[in-house]
N, C-alpha and C positions, 0 to 999 in steps of 0.2 A: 057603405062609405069607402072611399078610397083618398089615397095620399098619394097626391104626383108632387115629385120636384123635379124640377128641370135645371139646367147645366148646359155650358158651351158656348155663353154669351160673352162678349168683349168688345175690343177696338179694333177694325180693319178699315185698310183704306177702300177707296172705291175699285169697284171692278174684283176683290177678293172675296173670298170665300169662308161660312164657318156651320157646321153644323153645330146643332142643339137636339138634346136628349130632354126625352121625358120618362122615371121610372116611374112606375106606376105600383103599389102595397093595396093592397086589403083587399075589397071587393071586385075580382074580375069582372065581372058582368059591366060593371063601371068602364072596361075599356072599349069594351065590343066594338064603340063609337067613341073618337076621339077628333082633337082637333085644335090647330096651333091659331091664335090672336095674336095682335098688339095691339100696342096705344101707345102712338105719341105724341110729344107734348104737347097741352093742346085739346086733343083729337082724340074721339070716341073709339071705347076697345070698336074693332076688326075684325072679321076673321081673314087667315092668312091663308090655311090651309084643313083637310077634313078628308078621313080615312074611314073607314068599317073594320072589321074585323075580317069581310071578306076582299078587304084590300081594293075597294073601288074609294077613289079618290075626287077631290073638286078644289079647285083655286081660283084665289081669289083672280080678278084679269091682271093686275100691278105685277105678279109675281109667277106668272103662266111662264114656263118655260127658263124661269131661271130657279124657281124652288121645287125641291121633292119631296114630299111629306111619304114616311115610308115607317115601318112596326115590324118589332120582333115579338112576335107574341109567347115563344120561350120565356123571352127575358120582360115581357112588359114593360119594354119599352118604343116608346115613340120615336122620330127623330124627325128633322127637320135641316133638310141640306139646301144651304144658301148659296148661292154662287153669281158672279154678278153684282155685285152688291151695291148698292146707291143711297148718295146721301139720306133718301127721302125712304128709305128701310130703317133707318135708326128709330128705335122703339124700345118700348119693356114687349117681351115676348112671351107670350103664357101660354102652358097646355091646357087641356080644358076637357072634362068628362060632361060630354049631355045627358047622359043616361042617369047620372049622380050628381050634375050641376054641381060638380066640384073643381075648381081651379087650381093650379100649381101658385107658386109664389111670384114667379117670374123672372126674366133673365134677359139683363142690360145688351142693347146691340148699338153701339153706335158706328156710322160710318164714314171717316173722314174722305171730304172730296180733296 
């Protein structure tokens, strides 16, 4: 089992930037594989972004080149650097353990045009 919460979510206008964290508790093995979603309103979770543990990455195409999905595996944590940022990003944004099909709680992003 493990426990993500994630943090870092808020209000930016367009074209701004924000990263979001995900700690990660209990079961490492749980992180090995990670990976950031959303849903908005609406609209079926996504995935946004997807890491290994040996730091090979995949994006979704929406978000190629303006997001970076990056791990501090010290710290177990995830992150999630936004930049660019467009209305059509506003979402709840979740981490997500495949290994442990455990989700974090999620964290509001909206983005004013």
């Amino acid at each position: 089992q493990v426990q993500l919460v994630e943090s870092g979510g808020g209000l930016v206008q367009a074209g701004g930037s924000l990263r979001l964290s995900c700690t990660a508790s209990g079961d490492t093995i749980c992180i090995n594989a990670m990976g950031w979603y959303r849903q908005a309103p609406g609209k079926e979770r996504e995935l946004v972004a997807a890491t290994t543990k040996g730091s090979s990455t995949n994006y979704a195409d929406s978000v190629k080149g303006r997001f970076t999905i990056s791990r501090d595996n010290a710290k177990n944590t995830l992150y999630l650097q936004m930049n660019s940022l467009k209305p059509e990003d506003t979402a709840v944004y979740y981490c997500y353990s495949p290994l442990c099909r455990s989700w974090g709680q999620g964290t509001h992003i909206t983005v004013s045009s």
